[in-house]
C-alpha positions, 0 to 999 in steps of 0.5 A, a space after each residue: 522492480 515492483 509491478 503493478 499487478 503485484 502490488 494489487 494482488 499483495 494490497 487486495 490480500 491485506 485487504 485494499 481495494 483499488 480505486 482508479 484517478 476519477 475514484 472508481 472502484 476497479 472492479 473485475 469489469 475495469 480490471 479486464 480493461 486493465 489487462 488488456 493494456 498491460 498495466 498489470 506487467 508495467 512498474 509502479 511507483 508508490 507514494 503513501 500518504 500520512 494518515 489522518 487524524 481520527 480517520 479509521 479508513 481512507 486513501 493509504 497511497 497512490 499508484 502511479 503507472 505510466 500516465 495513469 494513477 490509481 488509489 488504494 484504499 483501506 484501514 489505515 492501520 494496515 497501511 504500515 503493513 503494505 509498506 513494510 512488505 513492499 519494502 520488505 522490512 518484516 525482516 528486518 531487525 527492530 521492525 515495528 509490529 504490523 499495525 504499531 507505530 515505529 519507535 526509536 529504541 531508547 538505548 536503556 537496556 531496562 526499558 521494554 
């Protein structure tokens, strides 16, 4: 199970900044606050948004923990990376490359 501190600490690492619901930037002033309530060890549920057309950055997904929700934003390019680590896919077989759109193999051994 997923917690919260962990997907901060792997979205900072890749480059994210977390906002919380009112589009604050949690910074090391509300993080403390956050500790101290124990979100940091609580399970998080992640829903990525789709990316918008023409937009390099924005908000890639919301984090809901408990009652509360928080955004991550970021490059969206990078926003397939952060799904892929949290769902574990870099080892998987036929895995797009970090910041590619997935394609479907088209069964012809000629194409690329």
């Amino acid at each position: 199970m997923l917690r919260f501190g962990e997907l901060v600490d792997t979205a900072r690492g890749l480059g994210f900044d977390l906002y919380d619901s009112q589009n604050l930037l949690v910074d090391e002033e509300l993080e403390m606050a956050l500790e101290d309530e124990n979100l940091v060890a609580a399970p998080v549920h992640v829903h990525f948004r789709p990316a918008r057309g023409g937009q390099e950055e924005g908000i890639v997904a919301d984090l809901t923990v408990g009652a509360q929700v928080f955004h991550l934003r970021g490059e969206w390019s990078l926003a397939r990376e952060l799904e892929q680590v949290l769902r574990g896919a870099r080892a998987t077989p036929g895995a797009s490359s970090l910041g590619e759109p997935h394609q479907e193999p088209s069964g012809d051994p000629e194409e690329p």
